[in-house]
C-alpha positions as CSV (number, residue, x, y, z in Angstrom):
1,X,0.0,0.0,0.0
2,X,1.1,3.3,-0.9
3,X,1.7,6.3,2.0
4,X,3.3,9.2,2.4
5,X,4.2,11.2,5.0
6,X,4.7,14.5,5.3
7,X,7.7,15.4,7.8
8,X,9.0,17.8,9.4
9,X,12.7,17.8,10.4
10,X,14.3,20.1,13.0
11,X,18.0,19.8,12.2
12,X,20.8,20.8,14.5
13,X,23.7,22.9,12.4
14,X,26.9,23.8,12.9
15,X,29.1,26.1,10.6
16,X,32.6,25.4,12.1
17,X,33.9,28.6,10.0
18,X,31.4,30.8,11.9
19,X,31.2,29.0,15.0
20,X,27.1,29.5,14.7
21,X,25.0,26.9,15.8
22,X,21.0,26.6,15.2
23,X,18.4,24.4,14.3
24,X,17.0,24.5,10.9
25,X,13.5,22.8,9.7
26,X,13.1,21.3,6.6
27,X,9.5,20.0,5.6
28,X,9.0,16.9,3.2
29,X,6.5,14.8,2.2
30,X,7.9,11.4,1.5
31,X,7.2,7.6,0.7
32,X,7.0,5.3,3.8
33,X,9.7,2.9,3.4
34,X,12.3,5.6,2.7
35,X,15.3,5.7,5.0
36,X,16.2,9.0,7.4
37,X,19.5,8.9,5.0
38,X,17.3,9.0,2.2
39,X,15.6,12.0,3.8
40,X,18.7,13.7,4.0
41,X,19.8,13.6,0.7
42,X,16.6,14.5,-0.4
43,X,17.2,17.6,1.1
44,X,20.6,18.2,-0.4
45,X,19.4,17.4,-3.9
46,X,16.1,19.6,-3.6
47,X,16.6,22.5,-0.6
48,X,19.9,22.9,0.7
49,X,23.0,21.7,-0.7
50,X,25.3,22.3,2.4
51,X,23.2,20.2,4.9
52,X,26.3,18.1,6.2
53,X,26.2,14.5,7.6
54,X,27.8,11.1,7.1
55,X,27.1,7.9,6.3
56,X,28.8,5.1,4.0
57,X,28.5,1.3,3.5
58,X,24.4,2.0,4.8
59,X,23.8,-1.3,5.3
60,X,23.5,-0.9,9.2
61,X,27.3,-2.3,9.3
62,X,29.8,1.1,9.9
63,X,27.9,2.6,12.1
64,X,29.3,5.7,10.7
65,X,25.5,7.3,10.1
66,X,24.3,7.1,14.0
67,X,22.5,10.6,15.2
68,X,19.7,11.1,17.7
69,X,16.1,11.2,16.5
70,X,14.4,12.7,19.0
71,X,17.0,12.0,21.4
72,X,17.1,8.5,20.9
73,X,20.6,7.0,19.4
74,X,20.3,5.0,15.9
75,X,22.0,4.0,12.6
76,X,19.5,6.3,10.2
77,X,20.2,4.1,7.6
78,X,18.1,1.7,9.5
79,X,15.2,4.1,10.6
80,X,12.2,3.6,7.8
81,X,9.7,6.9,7.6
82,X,6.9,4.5,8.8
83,X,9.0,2.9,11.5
84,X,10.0,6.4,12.9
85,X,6.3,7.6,12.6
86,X,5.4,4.6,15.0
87,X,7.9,4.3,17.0
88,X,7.8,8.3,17.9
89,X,4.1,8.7,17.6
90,X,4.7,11.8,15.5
91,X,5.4,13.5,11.9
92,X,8.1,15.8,13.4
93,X,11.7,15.0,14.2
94,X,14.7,16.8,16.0
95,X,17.8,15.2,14.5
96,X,21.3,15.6,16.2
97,X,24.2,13.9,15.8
98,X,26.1,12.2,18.6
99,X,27.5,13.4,21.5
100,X,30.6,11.5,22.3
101,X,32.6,13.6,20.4
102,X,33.3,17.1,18.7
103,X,31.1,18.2,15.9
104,X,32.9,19.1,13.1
105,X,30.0,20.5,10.9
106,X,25.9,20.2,11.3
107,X,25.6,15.9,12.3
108,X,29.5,14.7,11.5
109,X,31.3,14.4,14.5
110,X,35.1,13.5,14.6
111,X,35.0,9.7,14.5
112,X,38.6,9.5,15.4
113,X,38.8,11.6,18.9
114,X,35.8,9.4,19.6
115,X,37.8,6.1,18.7
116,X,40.3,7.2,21.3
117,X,38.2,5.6,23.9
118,X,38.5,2.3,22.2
119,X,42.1,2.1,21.5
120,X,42.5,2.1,25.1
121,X,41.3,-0.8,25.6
122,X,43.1,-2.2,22.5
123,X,40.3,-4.0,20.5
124,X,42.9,-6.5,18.8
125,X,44.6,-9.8,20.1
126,X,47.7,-8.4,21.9
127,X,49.1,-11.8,22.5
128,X,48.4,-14.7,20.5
129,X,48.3,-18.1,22.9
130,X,49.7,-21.3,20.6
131,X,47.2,-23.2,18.7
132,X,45.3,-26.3,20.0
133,X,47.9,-29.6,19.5
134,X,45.6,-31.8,17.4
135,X,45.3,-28.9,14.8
136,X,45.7,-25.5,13.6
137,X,42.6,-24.4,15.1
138,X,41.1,-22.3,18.3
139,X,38.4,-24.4,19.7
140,X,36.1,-22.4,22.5
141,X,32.8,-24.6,23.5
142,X,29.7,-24.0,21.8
143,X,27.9,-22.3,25.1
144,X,30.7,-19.8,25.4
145,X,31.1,-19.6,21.3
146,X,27.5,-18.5,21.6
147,X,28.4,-15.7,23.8
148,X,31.6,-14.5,21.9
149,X,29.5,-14.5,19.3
150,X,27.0,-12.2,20.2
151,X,29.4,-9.9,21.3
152,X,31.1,-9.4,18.3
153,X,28.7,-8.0,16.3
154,X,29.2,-4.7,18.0
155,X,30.7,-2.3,14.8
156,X,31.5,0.8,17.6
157,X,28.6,3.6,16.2
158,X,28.8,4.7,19.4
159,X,25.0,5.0,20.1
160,X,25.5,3.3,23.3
161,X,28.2,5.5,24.4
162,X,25.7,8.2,24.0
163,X,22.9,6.7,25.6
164,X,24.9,5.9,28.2
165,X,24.4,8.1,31.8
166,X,27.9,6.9,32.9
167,X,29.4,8.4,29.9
168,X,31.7,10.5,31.4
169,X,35.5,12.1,31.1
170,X,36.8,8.9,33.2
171,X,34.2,6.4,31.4
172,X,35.6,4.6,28.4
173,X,32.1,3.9,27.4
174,X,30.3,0.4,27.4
175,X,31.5,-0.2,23.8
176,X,34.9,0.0,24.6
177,X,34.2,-2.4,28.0
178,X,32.4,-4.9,25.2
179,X,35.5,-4.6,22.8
180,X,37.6,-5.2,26.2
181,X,35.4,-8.6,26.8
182,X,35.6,-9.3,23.7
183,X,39.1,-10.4,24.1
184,X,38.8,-11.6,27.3
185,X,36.4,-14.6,25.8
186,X,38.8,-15.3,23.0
187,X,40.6,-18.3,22.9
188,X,43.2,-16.6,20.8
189,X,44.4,-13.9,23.5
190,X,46.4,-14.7,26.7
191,X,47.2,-11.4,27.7
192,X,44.2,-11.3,30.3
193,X,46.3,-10.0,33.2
194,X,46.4,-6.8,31.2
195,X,43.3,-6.8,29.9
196,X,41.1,-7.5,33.2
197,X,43.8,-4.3,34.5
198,X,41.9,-2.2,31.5
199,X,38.2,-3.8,32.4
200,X,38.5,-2.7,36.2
201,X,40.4,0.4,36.4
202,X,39.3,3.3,36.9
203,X,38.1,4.2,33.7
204,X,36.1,0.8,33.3
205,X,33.1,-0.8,34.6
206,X,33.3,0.4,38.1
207,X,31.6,3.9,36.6
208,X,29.1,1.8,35.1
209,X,25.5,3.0,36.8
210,X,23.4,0.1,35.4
211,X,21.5,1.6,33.4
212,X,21.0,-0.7,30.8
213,X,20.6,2.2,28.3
214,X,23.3,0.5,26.2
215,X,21.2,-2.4,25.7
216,X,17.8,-0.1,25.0
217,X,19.5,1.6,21.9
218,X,21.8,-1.2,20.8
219,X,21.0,-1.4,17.0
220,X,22.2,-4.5,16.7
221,X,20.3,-5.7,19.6
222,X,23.2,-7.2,21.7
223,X,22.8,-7.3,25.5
224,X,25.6,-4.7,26.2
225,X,24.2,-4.4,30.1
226,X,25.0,-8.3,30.6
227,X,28.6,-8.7,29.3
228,X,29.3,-5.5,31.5
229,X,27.4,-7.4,34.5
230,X,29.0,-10.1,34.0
231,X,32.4,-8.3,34.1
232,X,30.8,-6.5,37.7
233,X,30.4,-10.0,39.0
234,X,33.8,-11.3,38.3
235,X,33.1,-13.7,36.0
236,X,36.3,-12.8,34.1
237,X,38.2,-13.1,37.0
238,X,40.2,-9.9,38.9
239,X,44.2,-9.2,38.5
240,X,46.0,-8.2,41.8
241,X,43.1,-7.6,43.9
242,X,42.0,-4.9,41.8
């Protein structure tokens, strides 16, 4: 069946050579099953040109197109017209980008200050432990595969981070804390002493509030508040008493 919509979006901007910041409308009436990222080159092609904001492989896999529609964190290349209309109970929309780091211009923030938090925690096998005897292989049971698994589909678009009410200058965030536990569950990495150092310092899950906003916004619907719990409990085990 054939809808359409017509919208009204309240767009935060930022001209970085001005230092001005405002809010800008834009009104458009538009199909149901087009996507927010849709909507926003909609407007470059037919109002306004300089509207900046980023996005790239928009397949709900960089994360690189997260903002806050009406002050909820998503992936707008994700968020449908219809869905949005539901989900908000309205035809209006205040779009912002992220807050977990500088905005460079209108909804791009700098992706790299906010990948400093992550390569704290140093997302990547520091130490490799030998394979299994038998074979060339890793083997991890199928329970705690399940796990590791689910984990890993976290792809860092920081919507967590800005859900987050812990999110503060000593908080790595809960993404960074997942990327940490990550590791801790591979088979592959044997440098745990340091990386349970990095999960309970004082920049890890300590400032954690509980929450569970991370969970709430996740888009890729992993239970972020129950690896950190987990970590809380001890179930990765503590280094030096810490």
């Amino acid at each position: 069946m054939s809808q359409e919509y017509e919208l009204t979006l309240k767009i935060s901007r930022y001209d970085p050579d001005t230092d001005r910041a405002w809010v800008q409308d834009y009104h458009l009436k538009v199909g149901r099953i087009l996507r927010f990222v849709d909507l926003f080159r909609k407007i470059n092609d037919e109002q306004d040109p300089t509207l900046a904001w980023s996005s790239s492989c928009e397949h709900g896999q960089c994360g690189t197109c997260g903002m806050k529609i009406n002050g909820k964190p998503l992936l707008t290349c994700e968020l449908l017209v219809e869905n949005a209309v539901q989900m908000f109970k309205t035809q209006t929309f205040k779009v912002e980008p992220l807050t977990v780091a500088p905005v460079i211009r209108d909804l791009v923030i700098d992706l790299e200050k906010a990948y400093e938090r992550i390569h704290i925690v140093k997302p990547y096998i520091i130490e490799f432990a030998p394979p299994h005897p038998e074979g060339d292989e890793y083997r991890i049971p199928p329970r705690v595969l399940e796990a590791y698994v689910e984990a890993t589909r976290c792809i860092n678009c920081f919507c967590c981070a800005t859900a987050c009410i812990s999110t503060q200058k000593n908080y790595l965030g809960p993404n960074a804390m997942l990327a940490d536990i990550v590791r801790l569950m591979d088979p592959r990495e044997v440098a745990n002493e340091e990386r349970l150092k990095i999960l309970y310092s004082g920049q890890g899950i300590q400032r954690c509030r509980t929450s569970q906003a991370c969970t709430f916004v996740c888009p890729k619907q992993i239970d972020v508040a129950h690896f950190i719990a987990l970590g809380k409990e001890g179930k990765f085990g503590k280094v030096n008493g810490v």
